[in-house]
VMD Tcl script that builds the backbone (N, CA, C; Angstrom):
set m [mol new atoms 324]
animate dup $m
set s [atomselect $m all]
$s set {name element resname resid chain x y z} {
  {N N UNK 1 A -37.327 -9.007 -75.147}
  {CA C UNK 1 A -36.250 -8.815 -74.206}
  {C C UNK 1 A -36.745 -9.196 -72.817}
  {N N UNK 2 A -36.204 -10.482 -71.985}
  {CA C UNK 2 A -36.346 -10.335 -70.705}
  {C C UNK 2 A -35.464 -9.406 -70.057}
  {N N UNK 3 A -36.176 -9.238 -68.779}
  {CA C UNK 3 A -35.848 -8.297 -67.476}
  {C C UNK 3 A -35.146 -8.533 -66.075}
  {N N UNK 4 A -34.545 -8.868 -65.851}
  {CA C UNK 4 A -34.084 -9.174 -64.621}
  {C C UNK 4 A -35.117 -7.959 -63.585}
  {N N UNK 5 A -35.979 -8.905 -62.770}
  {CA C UNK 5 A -36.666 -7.612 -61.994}
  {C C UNK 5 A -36.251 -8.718 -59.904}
  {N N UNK 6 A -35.891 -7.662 -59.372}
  {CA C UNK 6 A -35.572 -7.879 -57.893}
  {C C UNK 6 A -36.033 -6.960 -56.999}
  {N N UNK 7 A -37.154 -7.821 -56.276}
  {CA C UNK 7 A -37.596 -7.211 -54.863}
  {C C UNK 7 A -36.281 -6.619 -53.870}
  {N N UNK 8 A -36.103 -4.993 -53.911}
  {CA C UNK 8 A -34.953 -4.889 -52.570}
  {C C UNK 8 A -35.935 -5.218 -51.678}
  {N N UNK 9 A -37.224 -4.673 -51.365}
  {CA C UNK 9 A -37.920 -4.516 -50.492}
  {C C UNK 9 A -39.655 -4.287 -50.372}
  {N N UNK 10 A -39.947 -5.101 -49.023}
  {CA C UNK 10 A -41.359 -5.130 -49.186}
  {C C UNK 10 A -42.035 -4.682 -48.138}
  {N N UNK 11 A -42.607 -4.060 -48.043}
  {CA C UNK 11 A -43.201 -2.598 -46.845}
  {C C UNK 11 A -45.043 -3.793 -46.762}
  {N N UNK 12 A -44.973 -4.587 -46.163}
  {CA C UNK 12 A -46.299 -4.841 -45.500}
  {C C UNK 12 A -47.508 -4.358 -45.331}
  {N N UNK 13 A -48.752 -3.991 -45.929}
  {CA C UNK 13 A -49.811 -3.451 -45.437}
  {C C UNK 13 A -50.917 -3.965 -46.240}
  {N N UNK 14 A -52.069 -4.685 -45.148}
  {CA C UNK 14 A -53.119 -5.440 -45.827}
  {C C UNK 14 A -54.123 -4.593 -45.609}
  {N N UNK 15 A -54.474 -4.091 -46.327}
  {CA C UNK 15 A -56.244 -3.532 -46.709}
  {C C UNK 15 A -56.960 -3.635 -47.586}
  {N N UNK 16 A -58.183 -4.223 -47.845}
  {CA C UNK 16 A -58.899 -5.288 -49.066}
  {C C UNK 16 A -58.094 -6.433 -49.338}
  {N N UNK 17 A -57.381 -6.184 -50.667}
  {CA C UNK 17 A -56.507 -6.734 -51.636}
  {C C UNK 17 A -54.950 -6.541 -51.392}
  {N N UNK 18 A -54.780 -5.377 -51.064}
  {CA C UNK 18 A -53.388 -5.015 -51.330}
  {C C UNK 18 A -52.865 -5.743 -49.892}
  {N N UNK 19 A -51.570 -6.591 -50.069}
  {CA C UNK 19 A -51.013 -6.566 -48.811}
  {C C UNK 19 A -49.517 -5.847 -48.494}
  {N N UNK 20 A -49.009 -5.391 -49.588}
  {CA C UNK 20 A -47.896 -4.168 -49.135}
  {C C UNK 20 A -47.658 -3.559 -50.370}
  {N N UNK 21 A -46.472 -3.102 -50.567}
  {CA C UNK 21 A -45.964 -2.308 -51.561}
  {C C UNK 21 A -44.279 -2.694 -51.599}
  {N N UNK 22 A -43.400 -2.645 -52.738}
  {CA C UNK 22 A -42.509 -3.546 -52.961}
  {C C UNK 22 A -41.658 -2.261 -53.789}
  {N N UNK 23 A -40.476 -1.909 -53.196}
  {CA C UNK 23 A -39.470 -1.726 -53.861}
  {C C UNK 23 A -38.705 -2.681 -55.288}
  {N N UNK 24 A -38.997 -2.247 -56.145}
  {CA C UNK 24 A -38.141 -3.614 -57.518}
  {C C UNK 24 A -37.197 -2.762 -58.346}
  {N N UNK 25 A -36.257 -3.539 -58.706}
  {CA C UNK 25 A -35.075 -3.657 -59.011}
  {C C UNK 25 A -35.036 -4.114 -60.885}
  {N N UNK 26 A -34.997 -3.342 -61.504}
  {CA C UNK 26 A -34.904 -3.739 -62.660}
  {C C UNK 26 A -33.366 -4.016 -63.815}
  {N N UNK 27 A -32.460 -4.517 -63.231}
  {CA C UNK 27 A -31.236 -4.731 -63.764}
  {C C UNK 27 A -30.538 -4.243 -64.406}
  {N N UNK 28 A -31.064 -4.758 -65.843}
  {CA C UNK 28 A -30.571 -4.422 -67.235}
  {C C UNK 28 A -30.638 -2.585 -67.680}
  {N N UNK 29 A -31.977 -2.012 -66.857}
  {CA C UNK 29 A -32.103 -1.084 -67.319}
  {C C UNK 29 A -31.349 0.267 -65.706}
  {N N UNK 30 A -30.927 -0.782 -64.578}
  {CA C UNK 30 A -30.412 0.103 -63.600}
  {C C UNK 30 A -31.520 1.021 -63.223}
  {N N UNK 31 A -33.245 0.553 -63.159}
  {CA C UNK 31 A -33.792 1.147 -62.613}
  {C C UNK 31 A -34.438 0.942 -61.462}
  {N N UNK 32 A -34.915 1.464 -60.659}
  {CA C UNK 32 A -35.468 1.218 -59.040}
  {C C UNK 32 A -37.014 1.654 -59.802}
  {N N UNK 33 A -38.205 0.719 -58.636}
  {CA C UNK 33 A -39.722 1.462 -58.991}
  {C C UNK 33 A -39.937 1.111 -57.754}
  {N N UNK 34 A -40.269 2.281 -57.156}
  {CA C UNK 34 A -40.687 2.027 -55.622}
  {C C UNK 34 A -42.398 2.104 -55.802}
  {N N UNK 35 A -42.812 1.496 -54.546}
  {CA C UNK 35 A -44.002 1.406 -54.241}
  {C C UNK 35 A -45.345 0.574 -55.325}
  {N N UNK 36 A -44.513 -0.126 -55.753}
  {CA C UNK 36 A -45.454 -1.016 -56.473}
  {C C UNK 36 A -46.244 -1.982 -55.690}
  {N N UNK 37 A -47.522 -1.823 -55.838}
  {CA C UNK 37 A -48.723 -2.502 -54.958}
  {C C UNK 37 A -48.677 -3.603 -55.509}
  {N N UNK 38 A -48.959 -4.420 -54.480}
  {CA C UNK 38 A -49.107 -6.174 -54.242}
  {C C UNK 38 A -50.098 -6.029 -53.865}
  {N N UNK 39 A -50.983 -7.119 -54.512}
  {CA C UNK 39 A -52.239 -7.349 -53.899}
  {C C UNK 39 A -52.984 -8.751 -54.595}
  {N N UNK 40 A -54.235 -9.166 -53.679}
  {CA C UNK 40 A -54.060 -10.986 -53.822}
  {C C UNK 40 A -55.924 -10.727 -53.499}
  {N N UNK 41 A -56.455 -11.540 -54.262}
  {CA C UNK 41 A -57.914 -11.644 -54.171}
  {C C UNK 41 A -58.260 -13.012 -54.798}
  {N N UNK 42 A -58.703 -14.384 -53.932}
  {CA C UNK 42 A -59.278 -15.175 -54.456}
  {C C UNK 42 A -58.369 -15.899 -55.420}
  {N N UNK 43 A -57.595 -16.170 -54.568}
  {CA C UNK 43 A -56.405 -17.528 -54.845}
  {C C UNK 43 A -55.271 -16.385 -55.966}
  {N N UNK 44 A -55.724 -14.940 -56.627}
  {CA C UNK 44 A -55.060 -14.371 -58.091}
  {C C UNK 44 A -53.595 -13.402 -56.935}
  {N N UNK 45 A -52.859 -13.187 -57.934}
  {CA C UNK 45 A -51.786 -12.278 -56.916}
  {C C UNK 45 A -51.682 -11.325 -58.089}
  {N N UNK 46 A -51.275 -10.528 -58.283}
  {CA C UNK 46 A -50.859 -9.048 -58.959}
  {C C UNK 46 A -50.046 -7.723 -58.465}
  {N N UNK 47 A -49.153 -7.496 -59.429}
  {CA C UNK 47 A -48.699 -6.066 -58.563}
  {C C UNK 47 A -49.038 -4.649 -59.826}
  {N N UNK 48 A -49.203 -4.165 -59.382}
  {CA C UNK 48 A -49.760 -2.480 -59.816}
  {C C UNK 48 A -48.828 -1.866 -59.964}
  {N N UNK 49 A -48.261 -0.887 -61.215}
  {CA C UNK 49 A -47.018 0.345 -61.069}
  {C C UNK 49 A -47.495 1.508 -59.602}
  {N N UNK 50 A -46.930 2.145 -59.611}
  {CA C UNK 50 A -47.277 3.492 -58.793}
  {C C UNK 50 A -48.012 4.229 -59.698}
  {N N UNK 51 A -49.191 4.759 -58.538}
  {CA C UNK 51 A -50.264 5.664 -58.877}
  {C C UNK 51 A -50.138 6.991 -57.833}
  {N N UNK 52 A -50.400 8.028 -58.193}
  {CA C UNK 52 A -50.831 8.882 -57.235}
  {C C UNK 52 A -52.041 9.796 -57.022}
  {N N UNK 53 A -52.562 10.041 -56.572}
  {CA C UNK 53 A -54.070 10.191 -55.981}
  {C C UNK 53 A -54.455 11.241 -56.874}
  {N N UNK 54 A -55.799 11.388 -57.203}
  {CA C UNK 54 A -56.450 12.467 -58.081}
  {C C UNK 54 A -56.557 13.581 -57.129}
  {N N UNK 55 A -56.162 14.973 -57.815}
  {CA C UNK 55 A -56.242 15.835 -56.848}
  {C C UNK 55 A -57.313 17.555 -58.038}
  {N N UNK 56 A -58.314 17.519 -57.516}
  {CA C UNK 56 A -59.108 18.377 -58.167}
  {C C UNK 56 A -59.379 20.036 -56.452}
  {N N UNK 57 A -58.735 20.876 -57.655}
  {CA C UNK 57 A -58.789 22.302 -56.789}
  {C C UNK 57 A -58.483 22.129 -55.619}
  {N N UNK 58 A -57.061 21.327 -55.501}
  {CA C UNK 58 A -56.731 21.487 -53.889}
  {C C UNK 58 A -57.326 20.456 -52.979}
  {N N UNK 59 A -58.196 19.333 -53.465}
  {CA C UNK 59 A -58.637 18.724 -52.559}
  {C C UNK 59 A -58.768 17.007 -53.318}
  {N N UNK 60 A -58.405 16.188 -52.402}
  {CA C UNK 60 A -58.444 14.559 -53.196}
  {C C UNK 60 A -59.773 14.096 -53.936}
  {N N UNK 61 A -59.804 13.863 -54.636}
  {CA C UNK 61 A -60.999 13.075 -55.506}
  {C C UNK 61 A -61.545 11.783 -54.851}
  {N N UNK 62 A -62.592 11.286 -54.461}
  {CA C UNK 62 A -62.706 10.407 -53.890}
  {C C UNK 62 A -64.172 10.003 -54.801}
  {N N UNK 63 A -64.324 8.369 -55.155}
  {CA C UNK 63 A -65.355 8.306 -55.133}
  {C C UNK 63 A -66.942 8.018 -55.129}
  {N N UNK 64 A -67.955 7.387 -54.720}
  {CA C UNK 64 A -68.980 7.553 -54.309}
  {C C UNK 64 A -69.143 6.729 -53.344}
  {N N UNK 65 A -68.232 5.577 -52.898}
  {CA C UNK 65 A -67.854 5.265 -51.953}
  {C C UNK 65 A -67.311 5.351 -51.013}
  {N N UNK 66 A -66.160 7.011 -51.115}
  {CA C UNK 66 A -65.598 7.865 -50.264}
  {C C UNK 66 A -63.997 7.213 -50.487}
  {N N UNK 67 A -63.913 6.287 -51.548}
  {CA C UNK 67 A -62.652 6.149 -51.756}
  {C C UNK 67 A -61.532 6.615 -52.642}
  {N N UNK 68 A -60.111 6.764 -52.130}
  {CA C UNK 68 A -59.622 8.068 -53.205}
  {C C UNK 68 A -59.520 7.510 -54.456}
  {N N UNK 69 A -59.411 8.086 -55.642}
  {CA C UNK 69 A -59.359 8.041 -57.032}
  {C C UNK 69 A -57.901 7.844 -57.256}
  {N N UNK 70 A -56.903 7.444 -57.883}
  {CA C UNK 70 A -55.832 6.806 -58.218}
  {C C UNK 70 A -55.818 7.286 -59.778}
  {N N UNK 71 A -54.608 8.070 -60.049}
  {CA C UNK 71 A -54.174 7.899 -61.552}
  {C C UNK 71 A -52.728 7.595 -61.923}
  {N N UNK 72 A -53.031 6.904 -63.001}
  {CA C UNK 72 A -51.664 6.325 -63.324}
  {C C UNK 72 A -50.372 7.277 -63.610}
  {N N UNK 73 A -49.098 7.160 -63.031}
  {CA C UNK 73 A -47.967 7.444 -63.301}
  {C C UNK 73 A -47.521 6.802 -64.563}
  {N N UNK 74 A -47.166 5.630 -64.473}
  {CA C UNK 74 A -46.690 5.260 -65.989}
  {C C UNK 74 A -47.674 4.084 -65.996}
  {N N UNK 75 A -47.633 3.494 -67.649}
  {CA C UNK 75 A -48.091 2.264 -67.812}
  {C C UNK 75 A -47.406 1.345 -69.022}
  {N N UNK 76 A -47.722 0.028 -69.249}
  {CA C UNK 76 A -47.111 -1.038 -70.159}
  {C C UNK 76 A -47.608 -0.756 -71.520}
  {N N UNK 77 A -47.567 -0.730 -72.624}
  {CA C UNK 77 A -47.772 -0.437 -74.246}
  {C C UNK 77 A -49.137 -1.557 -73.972}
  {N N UNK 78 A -49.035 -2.708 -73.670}
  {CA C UNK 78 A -49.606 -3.908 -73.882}
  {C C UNK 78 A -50.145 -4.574 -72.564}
  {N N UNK 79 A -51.231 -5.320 -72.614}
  {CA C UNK 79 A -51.661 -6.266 -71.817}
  {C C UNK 79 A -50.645 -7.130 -71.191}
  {N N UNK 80 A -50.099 -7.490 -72.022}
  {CA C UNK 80 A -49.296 -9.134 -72.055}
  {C C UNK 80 A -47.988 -8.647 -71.017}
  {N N UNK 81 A -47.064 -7.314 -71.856}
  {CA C UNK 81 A -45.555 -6.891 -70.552}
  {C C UNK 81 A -46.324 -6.478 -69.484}
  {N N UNK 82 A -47.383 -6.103 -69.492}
  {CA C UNK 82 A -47.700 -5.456 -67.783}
  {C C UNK 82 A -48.093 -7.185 -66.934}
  {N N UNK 83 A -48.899 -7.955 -67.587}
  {CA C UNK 83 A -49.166 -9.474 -67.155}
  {C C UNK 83 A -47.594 -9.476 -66.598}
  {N N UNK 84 A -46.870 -9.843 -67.503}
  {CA C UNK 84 A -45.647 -10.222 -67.338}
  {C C UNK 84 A -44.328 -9.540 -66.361}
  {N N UNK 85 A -44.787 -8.549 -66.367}
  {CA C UNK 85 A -44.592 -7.619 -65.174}
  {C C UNK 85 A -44.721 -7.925 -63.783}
  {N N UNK 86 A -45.774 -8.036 -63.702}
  {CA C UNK 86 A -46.770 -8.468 -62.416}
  {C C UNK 86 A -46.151 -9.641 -61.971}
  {N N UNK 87 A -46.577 -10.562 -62.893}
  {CA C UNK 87 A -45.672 -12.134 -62.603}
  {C C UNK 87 A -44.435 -12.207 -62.178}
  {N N UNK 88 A -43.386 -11.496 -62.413}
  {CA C UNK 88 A -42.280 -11.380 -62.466}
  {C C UNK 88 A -41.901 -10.419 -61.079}
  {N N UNK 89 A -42.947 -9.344 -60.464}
  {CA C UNK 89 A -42.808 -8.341 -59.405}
  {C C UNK 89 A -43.061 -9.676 -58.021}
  {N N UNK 90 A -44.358 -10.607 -58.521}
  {CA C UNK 90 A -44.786 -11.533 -57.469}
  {C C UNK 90 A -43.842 -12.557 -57.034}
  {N N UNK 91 A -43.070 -13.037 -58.297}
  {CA C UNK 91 A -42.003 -13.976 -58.214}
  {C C UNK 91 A -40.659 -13.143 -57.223}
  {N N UNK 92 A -40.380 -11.990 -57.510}
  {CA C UNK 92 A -39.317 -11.565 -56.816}
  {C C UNK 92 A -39.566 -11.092 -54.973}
  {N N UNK 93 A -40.934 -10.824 -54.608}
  {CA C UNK 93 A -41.713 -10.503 -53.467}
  {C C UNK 93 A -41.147 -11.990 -53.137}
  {N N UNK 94 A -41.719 -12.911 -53.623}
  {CA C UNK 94 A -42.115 -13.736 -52.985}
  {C C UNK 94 A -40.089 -14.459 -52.549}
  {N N UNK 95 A -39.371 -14.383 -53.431}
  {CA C UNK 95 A -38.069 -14.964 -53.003}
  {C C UNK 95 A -36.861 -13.878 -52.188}
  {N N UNK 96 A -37.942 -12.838 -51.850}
  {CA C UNK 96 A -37.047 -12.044 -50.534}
  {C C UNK 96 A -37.680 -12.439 -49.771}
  {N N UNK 97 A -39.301 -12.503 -49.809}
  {CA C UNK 97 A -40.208 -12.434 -48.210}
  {C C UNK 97 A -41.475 -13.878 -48.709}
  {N N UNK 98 A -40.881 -14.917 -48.380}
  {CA C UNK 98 A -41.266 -15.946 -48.994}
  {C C UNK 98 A -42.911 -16.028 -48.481}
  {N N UNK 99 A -42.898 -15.553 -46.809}
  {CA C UNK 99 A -44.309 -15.664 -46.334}
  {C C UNK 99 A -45.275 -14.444 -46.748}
  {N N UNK 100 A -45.321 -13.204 -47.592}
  {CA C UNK 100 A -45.554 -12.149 -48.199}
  {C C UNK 100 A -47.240 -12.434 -47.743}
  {N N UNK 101 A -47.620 -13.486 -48.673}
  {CA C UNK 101 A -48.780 -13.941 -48.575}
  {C C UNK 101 A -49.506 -14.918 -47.659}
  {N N UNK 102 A -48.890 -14.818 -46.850}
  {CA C UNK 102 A -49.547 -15.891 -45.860}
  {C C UNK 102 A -50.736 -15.325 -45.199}
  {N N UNK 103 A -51.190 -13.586 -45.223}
  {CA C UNK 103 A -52.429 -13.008 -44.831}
  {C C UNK 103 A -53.472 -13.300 -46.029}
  {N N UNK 104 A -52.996 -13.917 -47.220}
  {CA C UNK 104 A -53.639 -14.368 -48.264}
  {C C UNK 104 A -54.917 -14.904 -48.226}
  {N N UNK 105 A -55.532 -16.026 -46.947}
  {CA C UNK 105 A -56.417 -16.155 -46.417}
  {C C UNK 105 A -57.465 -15.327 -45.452}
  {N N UNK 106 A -57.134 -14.422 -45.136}
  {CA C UNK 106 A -57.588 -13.744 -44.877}
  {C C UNK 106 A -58.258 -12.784 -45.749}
  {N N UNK 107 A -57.099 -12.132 -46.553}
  {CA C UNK 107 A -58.093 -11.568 -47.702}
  {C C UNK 107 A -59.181 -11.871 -48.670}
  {N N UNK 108 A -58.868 -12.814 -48.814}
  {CA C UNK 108 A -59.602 -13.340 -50.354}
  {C C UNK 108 A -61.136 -13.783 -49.638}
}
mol reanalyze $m
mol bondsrecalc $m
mol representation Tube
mol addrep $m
């Protein structure tokens, strides 16, 4: 089954890899997924579902680099629909906010 997936919106923010986070639009199924990470390293682009931060006794998990720990909210059965996912989140970024990646050089 394809997906009709549509960027409403793309919230900007480059740090490492990631350069924003993307509101998408999934059609067929009338669902919204906010905050799906975009991010671009060395010519590759990808977007990430929503994660939210590891939280142990009240306090964020971070780690040994002092960076926070991330666990998954949902995920794809398979390699291949989450690939296809991604492809499909980058394609729709890219035909609301065509220049998305133009900090692309910079990152990579």
């Amino acid at each position: 089954m394809k997906l009709t997936i549509r960027c409403r919106e793309f919230k900007p923010l480059v740090r490492n890899t990631l350069i924003g986070f993307a509101d998408v639009h999934i059609s067929e199924m009338r669902l919204v997924v906010r905050d799906v990470a975009v991010h671009t390293k060395n010519g590759k682009r990808w977007a990430q579902l929503p994660a939210k931060p590891q939280i142990r006794d009240g306090t964020l998990v971070k780690n040994e680099d002092g960076k926070i720990q991330y666990v998954p909210i949902m995920h794809f059965d398979t390699r291949e629909v989450a690939d296809a996912f991604s492809a499909a989140v980058i394609n729709a970024v890219l035909d609301l906010v065509p220049e998305a990646f133009d900090t692309e050089a910079a990152v990579s």
